[in-house]
LOLUMMI-141049 format. One record per residue (C-alpha): x negated, z, y; chain; residue number from 0; residue in three letters. Coordinates in Angstrom, 2 decimals, m for minus. Last residue first. Example, Ala and Ser with C-alpha at 12.3 -4.5 7.8 and 13.67 -1.06 7.14 Angstrom:
% residues 2
+---------+---------+---------+-------+-----+-----+
|    east |      up |   north | chain |   n | res |
+---------+---------+---------+-------+-----+-----+
|  m13.67 |    7.14 |   m1.06 |     A |   1 | ser |
|  m12.30 |    7.80 |   m4.50 |     A |   0 | ala |
+---------+---------+---------+-------+-----+-----+
% end
This chain:
% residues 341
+---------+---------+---------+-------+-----+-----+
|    east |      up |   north | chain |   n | res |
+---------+---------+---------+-------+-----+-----+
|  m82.68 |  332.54 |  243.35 |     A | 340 | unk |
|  m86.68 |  334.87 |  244.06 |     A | 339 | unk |
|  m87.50 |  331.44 |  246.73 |     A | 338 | unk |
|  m84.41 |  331.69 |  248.64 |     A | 337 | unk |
|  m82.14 |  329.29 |  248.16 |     A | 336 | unk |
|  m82.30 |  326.19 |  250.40 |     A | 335 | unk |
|  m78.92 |  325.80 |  252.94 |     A | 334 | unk |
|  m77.01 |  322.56 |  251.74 |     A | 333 | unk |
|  m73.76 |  324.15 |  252.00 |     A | 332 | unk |
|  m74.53 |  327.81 |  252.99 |     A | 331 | unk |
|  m70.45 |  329.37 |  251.92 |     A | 330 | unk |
|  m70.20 |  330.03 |  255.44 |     A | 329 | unk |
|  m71.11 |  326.16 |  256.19 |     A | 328 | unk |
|  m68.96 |  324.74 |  253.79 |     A | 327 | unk |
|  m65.67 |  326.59 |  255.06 |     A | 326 | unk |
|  m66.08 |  325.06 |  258.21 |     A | 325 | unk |
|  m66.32 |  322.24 |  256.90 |     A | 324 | unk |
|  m63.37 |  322.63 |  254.82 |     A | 323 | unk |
|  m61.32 |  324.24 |  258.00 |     A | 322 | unk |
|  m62.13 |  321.17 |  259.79 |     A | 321 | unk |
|  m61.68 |  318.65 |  256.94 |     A | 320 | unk |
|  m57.88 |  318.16 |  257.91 |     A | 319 | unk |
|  m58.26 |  317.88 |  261.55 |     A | 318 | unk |
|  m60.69 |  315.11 |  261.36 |     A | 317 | unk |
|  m58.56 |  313.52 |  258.45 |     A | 316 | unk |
|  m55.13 |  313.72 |  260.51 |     A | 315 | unk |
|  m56.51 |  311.80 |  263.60 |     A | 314 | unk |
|  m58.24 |  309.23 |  261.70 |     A | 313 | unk |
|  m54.64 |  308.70 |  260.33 |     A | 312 | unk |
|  m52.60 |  308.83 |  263.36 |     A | 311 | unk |
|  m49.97 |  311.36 |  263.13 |     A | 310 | unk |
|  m46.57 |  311.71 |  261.16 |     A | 309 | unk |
|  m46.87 |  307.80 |  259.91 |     A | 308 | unk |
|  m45.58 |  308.97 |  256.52 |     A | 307 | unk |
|  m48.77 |  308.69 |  255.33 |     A | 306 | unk |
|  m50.99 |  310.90 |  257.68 |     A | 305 | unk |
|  m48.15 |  313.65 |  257.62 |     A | 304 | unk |
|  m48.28 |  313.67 |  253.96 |     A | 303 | unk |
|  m51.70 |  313.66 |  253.71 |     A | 302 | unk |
|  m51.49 |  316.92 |  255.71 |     A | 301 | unk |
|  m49.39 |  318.01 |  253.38 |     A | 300 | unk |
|  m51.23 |  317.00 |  250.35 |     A | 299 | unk |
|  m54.86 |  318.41 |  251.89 |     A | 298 | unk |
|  m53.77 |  322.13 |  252.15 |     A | 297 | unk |
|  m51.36 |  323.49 |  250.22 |     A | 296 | unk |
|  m51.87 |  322.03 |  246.56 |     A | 295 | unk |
|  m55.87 |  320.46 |  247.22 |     A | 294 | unk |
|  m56.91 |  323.60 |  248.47 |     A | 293 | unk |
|  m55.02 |  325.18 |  245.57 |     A | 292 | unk |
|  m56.77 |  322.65 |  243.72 |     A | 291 | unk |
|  m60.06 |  323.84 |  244.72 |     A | 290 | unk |
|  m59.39 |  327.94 |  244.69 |     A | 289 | unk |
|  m58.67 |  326.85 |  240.79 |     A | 288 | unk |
|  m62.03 |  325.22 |  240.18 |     A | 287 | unk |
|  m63.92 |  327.76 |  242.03 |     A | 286 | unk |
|  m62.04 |  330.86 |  240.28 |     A | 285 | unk |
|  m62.09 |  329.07 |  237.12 |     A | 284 | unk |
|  m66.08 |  328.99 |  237.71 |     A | 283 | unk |
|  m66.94 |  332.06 |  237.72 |     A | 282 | unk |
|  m69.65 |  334.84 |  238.97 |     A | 281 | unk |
|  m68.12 |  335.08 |  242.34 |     A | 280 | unk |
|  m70.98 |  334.72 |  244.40 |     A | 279 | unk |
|  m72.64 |  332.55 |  241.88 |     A | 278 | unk |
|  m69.42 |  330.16 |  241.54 |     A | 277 | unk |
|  m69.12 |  330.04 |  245.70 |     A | 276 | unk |
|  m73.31 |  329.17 |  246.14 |     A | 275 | unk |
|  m72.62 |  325.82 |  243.38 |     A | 274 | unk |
|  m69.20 |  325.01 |  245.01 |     A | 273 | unk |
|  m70.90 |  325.10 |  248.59 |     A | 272 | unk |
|  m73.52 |  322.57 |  247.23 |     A | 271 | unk |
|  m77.11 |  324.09 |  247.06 |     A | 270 | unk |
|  m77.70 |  324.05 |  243.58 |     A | 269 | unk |
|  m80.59 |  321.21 |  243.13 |     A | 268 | unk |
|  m81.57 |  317.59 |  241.50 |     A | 267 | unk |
|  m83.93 |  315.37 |  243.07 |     A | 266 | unk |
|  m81.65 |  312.23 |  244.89 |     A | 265 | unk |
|  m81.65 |  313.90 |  247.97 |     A | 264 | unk |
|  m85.70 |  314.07 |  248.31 |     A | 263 | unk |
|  m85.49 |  317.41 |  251.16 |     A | 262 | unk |
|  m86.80 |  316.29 |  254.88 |     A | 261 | unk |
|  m85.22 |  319.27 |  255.86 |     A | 260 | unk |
|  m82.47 |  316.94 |  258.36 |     A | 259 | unk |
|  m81.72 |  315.36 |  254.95 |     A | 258 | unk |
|  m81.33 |  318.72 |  252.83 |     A | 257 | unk |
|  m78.52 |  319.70 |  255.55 |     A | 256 | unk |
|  m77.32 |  316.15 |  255.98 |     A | 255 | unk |
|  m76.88 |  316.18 |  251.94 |     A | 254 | unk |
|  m75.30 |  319.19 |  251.85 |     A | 253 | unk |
|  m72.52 |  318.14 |  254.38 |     A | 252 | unk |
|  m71.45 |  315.07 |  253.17 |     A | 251 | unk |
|  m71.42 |  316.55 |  249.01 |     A | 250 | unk |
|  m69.01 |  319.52 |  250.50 |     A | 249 | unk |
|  m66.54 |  317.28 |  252.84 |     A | 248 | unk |
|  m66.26 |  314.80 |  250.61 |     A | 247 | unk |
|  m65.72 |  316.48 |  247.62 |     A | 246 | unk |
|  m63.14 |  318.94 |  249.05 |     A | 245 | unk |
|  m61.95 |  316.03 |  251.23 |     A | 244 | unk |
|  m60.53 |  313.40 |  248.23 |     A | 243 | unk |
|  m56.87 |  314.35 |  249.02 |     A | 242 | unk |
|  m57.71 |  313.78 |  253.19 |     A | 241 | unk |
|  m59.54 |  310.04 |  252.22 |     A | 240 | unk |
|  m56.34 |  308.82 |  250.29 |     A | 239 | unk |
|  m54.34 |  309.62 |  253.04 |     A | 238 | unk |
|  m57.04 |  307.73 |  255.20 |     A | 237 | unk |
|  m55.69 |  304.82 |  252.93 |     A | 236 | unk |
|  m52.71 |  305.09 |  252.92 |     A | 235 | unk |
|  m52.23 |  304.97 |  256.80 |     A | 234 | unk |
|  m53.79 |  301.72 |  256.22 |     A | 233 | unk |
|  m51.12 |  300.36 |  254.65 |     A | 232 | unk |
|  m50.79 |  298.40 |  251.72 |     A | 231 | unk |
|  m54.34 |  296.66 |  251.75 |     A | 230 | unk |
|  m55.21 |  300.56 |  252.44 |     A | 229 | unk |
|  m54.13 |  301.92 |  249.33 |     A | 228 | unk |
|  m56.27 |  299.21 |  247.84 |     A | 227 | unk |
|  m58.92 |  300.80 |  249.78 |     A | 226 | unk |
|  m58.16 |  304.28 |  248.13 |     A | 225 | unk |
|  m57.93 |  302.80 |  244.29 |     A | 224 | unk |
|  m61.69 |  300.87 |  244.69 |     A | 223 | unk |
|  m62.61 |  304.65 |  245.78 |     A | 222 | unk |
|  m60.80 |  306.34 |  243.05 |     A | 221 | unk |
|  m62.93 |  304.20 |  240.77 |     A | 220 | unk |
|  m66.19 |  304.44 |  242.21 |     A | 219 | unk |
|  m66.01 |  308.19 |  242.64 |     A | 218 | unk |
|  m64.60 |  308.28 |  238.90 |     A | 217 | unk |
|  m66.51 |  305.89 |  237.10 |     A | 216 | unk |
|  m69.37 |  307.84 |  238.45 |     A | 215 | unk |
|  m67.99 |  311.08 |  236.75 |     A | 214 | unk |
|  m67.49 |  310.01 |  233.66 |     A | 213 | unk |
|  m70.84 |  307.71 |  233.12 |     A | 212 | unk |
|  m72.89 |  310.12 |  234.77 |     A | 211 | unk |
|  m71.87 |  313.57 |  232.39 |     A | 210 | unk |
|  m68.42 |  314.75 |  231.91 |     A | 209 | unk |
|  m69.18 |  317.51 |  229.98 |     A | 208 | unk |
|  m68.91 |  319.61 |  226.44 |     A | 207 | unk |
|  m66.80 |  322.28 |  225.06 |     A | 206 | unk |
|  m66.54 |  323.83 |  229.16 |     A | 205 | unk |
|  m65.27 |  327.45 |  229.81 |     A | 204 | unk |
|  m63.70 |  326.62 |  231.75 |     A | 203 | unk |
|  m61.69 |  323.57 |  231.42 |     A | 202 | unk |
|  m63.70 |  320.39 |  229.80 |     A | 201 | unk |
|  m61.74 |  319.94 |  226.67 |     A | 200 | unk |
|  m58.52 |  320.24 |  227.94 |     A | 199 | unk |
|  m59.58 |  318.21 |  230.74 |     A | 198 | unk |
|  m60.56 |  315.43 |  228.72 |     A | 197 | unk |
|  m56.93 |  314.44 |  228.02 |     A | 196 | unk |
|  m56.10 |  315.55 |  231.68 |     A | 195 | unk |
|  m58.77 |  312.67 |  232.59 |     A | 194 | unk |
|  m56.59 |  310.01 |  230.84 |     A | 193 | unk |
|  m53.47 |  311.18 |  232.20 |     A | 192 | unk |
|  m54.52 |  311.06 |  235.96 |     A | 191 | unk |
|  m55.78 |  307.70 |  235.57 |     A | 190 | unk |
|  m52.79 |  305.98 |  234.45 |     A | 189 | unk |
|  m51.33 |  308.37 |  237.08 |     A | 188 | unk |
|  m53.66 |  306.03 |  239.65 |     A | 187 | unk |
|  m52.38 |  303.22 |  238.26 |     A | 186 | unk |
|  m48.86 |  303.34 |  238.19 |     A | 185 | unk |
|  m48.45 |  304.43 |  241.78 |     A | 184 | unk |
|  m48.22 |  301.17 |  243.12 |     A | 183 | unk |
|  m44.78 |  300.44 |  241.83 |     A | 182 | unk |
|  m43.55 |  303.19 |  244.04 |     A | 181 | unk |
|  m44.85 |  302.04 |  247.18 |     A | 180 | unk |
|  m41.36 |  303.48 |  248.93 |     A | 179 | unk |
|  m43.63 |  305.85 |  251.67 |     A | 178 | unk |
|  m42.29 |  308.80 |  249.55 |     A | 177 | unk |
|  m43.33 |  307.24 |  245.73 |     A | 176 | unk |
|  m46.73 |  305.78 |  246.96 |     A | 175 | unk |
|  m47.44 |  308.94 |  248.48 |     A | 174 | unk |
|  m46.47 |  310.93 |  245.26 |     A | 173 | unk |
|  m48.93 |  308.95 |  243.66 |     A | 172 | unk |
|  m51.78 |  309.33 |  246.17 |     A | 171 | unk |
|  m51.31 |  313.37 |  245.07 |     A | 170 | unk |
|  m51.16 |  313.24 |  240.87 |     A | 169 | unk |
|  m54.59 |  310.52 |  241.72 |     A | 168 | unk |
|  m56.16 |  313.21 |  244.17 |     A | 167 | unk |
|  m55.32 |  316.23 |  242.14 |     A | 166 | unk |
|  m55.94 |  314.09 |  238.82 |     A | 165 | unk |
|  m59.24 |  313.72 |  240.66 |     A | 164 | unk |
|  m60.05 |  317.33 |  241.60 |     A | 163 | unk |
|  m59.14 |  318.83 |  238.45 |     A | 162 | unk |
|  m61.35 |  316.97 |  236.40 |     A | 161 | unk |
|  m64.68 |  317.01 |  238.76 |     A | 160 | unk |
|  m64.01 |  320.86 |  238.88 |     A | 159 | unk |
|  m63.46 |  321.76 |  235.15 |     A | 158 | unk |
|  m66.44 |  323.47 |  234.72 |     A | 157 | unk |
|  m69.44 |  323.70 |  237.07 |     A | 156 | unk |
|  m71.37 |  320.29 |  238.49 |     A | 155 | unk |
|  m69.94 |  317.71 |  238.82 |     A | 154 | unk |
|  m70.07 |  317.64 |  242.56 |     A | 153 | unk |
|  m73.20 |  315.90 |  242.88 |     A | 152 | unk |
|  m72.21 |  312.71 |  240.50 |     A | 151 | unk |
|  m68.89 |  312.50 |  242.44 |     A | 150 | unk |
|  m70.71 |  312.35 |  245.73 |     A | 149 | unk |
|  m72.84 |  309.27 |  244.14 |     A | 148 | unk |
|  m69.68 |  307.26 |  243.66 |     A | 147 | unk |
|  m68.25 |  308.36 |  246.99 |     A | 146 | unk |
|  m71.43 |  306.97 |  248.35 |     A | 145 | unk |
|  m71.64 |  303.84 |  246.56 |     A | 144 | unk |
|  m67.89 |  303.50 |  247.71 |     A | 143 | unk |
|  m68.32 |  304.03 |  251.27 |     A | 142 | unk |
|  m71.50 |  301.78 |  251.52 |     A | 141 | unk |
|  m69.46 |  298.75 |  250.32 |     A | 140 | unk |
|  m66.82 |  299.67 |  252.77 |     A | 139 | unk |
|  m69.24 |  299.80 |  255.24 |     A | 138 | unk |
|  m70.48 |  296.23 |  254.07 |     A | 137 | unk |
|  m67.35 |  294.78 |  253.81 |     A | 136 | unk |
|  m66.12 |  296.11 |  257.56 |     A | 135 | unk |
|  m69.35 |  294.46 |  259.00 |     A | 134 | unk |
|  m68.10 |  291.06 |  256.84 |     A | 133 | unk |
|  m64.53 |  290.94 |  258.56 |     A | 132 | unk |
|  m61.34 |  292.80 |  258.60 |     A | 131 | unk |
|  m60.39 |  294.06 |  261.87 |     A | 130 | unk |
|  m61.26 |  297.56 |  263.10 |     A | 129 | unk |
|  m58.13 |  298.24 |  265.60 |     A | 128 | unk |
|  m58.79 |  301.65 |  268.25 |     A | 127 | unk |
|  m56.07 |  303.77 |  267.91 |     A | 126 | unk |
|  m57.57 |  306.65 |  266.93 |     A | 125 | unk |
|  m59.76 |  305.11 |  264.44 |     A | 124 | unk |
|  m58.04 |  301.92 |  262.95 |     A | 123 | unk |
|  m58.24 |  299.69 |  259.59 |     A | 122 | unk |
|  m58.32 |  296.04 |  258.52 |     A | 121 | unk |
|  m58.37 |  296.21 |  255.05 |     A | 120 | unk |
|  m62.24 |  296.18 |  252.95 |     A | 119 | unk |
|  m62.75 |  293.31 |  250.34 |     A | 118 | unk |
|  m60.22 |  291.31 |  248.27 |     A | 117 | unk |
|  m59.56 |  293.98 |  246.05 |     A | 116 | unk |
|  m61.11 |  291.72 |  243.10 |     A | 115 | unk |
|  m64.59 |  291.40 |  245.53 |     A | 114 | unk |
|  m64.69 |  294.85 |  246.51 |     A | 113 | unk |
|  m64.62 |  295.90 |  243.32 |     A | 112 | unk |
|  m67.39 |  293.34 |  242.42 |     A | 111 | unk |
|  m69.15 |  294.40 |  245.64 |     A | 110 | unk |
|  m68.99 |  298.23 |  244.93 |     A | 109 | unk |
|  m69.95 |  297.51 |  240.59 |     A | 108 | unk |
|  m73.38 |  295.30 |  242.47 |     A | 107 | unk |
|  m73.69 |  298.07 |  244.69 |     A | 106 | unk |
|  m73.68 |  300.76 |  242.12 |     A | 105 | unk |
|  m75.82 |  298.33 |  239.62 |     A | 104 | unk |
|  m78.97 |  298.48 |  242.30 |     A | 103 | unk |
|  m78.69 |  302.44 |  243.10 |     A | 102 | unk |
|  m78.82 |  302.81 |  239.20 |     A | 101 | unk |
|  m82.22 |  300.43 |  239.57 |     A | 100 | unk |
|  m83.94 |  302.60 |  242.52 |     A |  99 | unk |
|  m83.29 |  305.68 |  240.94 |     A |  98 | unk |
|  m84.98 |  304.87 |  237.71 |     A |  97 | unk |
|  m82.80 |  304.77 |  234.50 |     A |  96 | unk |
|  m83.55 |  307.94 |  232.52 |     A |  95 | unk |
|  m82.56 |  307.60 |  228.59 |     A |  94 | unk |
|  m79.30 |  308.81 |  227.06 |     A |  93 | unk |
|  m77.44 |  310.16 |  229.95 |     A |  92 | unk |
|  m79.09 |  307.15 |  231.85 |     A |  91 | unk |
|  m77.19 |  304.86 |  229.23 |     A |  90 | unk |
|  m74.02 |  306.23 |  229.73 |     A |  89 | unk |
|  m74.28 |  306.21 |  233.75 |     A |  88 | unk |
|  m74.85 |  302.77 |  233.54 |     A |  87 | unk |
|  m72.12 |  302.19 |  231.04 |     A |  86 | unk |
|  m69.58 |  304.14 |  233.18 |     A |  85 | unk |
|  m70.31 |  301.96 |  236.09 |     A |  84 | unk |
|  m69.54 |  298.46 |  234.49 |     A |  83 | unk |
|  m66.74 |  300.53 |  233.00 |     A |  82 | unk |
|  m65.36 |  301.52 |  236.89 |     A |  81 | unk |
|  m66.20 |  297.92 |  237.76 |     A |  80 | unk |
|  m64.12 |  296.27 |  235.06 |     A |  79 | unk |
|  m61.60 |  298.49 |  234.73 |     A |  78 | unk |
|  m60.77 |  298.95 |  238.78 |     A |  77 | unk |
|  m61.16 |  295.13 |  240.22 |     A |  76 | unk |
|  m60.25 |  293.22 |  237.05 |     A |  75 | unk |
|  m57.09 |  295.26 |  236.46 |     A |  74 | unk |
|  m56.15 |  294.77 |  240.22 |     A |  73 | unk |
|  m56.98 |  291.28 |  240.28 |     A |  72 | unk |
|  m54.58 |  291.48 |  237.33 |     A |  71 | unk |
|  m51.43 |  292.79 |  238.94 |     A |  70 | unk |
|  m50.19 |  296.13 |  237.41 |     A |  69 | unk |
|  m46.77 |  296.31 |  235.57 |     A |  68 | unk |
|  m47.21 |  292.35 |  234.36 |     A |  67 | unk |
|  m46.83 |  293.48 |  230.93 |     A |  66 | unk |
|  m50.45 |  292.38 |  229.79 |     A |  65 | unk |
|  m51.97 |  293.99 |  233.31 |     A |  64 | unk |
|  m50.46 |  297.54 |  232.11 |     A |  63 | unk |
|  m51.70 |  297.34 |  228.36 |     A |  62 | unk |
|  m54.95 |  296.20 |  229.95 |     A |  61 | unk |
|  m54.94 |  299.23 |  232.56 |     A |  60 | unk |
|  m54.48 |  301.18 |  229.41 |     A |  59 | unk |
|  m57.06 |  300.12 |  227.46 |     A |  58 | unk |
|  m59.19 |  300.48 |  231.19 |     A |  57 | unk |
|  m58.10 |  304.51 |  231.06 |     A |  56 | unk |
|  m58.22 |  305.25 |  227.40 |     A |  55 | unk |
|  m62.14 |  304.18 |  227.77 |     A |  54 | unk |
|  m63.15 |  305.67 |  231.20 |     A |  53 | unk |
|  m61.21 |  309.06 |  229.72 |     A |  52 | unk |
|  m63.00 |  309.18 |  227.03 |     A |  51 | unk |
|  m67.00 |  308.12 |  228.73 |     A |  50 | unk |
|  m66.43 |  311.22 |  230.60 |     A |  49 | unk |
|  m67.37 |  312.82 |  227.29 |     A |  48 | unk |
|  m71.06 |  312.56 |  227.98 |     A |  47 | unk |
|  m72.25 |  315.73 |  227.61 |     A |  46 | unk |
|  m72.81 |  318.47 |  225.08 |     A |  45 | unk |
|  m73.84 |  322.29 |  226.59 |     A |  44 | unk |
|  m76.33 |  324.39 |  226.09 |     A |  43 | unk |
|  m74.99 |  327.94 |  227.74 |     A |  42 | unk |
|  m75.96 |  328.89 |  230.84 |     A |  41 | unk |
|  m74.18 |  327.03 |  233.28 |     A |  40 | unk |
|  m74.81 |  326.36 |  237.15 |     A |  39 | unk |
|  m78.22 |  324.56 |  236.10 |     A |  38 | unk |
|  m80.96 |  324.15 |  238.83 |     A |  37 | unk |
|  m83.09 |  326.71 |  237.18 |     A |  36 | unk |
|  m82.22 |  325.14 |  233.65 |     A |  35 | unk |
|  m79.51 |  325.12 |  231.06 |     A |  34 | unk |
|  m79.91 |  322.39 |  227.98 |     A |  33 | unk |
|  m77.16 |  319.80 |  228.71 |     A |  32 | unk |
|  m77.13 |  318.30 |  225.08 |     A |  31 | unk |
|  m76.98 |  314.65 |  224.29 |     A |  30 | unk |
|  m78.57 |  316.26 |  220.67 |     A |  29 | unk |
|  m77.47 |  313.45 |  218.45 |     A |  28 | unk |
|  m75.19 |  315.02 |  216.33 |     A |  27 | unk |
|  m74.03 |  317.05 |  219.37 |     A |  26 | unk |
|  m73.26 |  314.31 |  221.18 |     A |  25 | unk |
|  m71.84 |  312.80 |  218.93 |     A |  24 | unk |
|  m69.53 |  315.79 |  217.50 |     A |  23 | unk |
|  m68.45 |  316.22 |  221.35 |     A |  22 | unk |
|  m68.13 |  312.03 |  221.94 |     A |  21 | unk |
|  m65.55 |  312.59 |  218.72 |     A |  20 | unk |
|  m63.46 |  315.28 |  220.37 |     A |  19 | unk |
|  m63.66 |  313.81 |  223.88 |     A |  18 | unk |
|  m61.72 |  310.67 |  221.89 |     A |  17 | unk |
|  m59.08 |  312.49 |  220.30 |     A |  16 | unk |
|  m58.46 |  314.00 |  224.31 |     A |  15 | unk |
|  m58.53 |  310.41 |  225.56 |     A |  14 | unk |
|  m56.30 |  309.07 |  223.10 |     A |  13 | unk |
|  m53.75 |  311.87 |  223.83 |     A |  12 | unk |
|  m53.60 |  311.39 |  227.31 |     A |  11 | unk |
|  m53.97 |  307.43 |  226.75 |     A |  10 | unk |
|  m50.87 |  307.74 |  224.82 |     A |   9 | unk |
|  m48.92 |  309.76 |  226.92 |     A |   8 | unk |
|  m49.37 |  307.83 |  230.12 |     A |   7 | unk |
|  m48.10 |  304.51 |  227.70 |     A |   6 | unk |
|  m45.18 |  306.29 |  227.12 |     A |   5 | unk |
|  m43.90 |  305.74 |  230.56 |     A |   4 | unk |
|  m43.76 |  301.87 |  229.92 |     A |   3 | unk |
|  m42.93 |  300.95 |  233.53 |     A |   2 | unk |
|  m39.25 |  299.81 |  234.45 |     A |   1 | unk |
|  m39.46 |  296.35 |  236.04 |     A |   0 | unk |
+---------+---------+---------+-------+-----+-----+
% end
């Protein structure tokens, strides 16, 4: 079954109309990011145009599960948790939801993923089998609420939450193409387009930001994507972990840092490796660019290697994030500014 390729151009373009109109919104309406002393901008800002790319994204997943290109526990898995997600975020950009209640509707958009996806695959470490089962639901459960949340942290400077996931989608793809999963790449470049509509929009410098809705729709979504991956094979899936290890890697880190202070996570701050690296170097392209060269000749090959059954997957992903934790610590992931920052 050939795959409507002009489909990818239309929810480009329909996300990138669509950015345009949530930018006169949001403006109209004053959903303005209004800098602060945990801000890494300076310039009032609108937000909320991740909510473009979540719509173009699940029209198009319809269009797909209507032709029979993408199987409709699929569809039901991705667009209806990643919106279900979206709309929470959407509303807290407009009006605070307590912590306790977003935390609530993450799980319950994890477990209905979960659910379509058919729960967690049966996975290894170094050999060692981890069969499918309830404890493997309930990590997996875990690992999307976090990846979800991770992707809320790490939007944070221009362009960076965009680049990184058509990185990781533009990447998976070209898995599912070499390991002969072609078919299965039609989803994630689904996704890929309908960010790079926003993208042009949200490049440095930013006309307006992803906000909650976008970029929870994204951690939840490419995590839903990643154990699919591993329903196929579970070298796929730690694949999928290596491409998302910038993120990973950066968020994981801070957090144990402000953890082990006795630090409240969930309060907002600047202490991400990203957020020191764009005040050291006074930009953000530079951030967002050194990121997908990262991505470019670092995390793809190794990927690569993990997918093509090169080395053992667990294997692959320790040695892959070593330089990026490494790299996380110099750059004082997690470390609190100094009281005059």
């Amino acid at each position: 079954m050939i795959a409507p390729w002009w489909l990818f151009g239309l929810v480009l373009a329909l996300a990138w109309l669509l950015t345009g109109a949530l930018r006169r919104y949001a403006l109209a309406r004053n959903v303005i990011d209004v800098p602060n002393a945990r801000s890494s901008h300076k310039t009032p800002t609108p937000r909320g145009g991740g909510i473009s790319f979540v719509v173009a994204f699940v029209a198009g997943m319809l269009v797909m599960g209507a032709g029979g290109f993408v199987a409709w526990p699929v569809v039901c898995g991705v667009a209806v948790a990643g919106a279900w997600i979206a709309l929470i975020g959407f509303l807290d950009d407009h009006g605070h939801i307590q912590a306790r209640w977003r935390l609530l509707a993450h799980f319950i958009g994890a477990a209905w993923g979960l659910y379509w996806m058919g729960g967690a695959p049966a996975l290894s470490i170094a050999g060692l089998p981890l069969a499918a089962g309830w404890l493997l639901n309930i990590a997996a459960a875990f690992y999307l609420v976090w990846l979800l949340n991770l992707y809320n942290f790490m939007d944070g400077i221009d362009g960076l939450a965009s680049v990184e996931a058509i990185c990781v989608t533009v990447g998976a793809s070209v898995l599912y193409v070499l390991t002969g999963a072609g078919d299965a790449s039609l989803a994630p470049m689904l996704l890929a387009a309908a960010v790079f509509g926003f993208l042009i929009w949200n490049f440095p410098p930013a006309k307006i930001f992803m906000g909650d809705g976008g970029s929870g729709f994204l951690g939840l979504t490419l995590g839903i994507l990643s154990l699919k991956a591993g329903w196929q094979a579970p070298e796929l899936f730690w694949a999928w972990t290596i491409l998302l290890g910038v993120f990973i890697v950066d968020a994981t880190v801070t957090l144990l840092r402000r953890l082990i202070r006795g630090e409240k996570v969930y309060e907002a701050h600047r202490t991400h490796a990203y957020q020191y690296a764009s005040r050291q170097w006074g930009s953000h392209v530079r951030v967002t660019l050194t990121v997908l060269a990262i991505n470019v000749v670092w995390l793809f090959p190794m990927a690569c290697l993990v997918a093509l059954g090169k080395i053992d997957g667990s294997v692959g992903t320790v040695v892959a994030y070593a330089p990026l934790v490494f790299a996380a610590l110099r750059l004082k992931a997690g470390v609190r500014e100094p009281a005059s920052a």
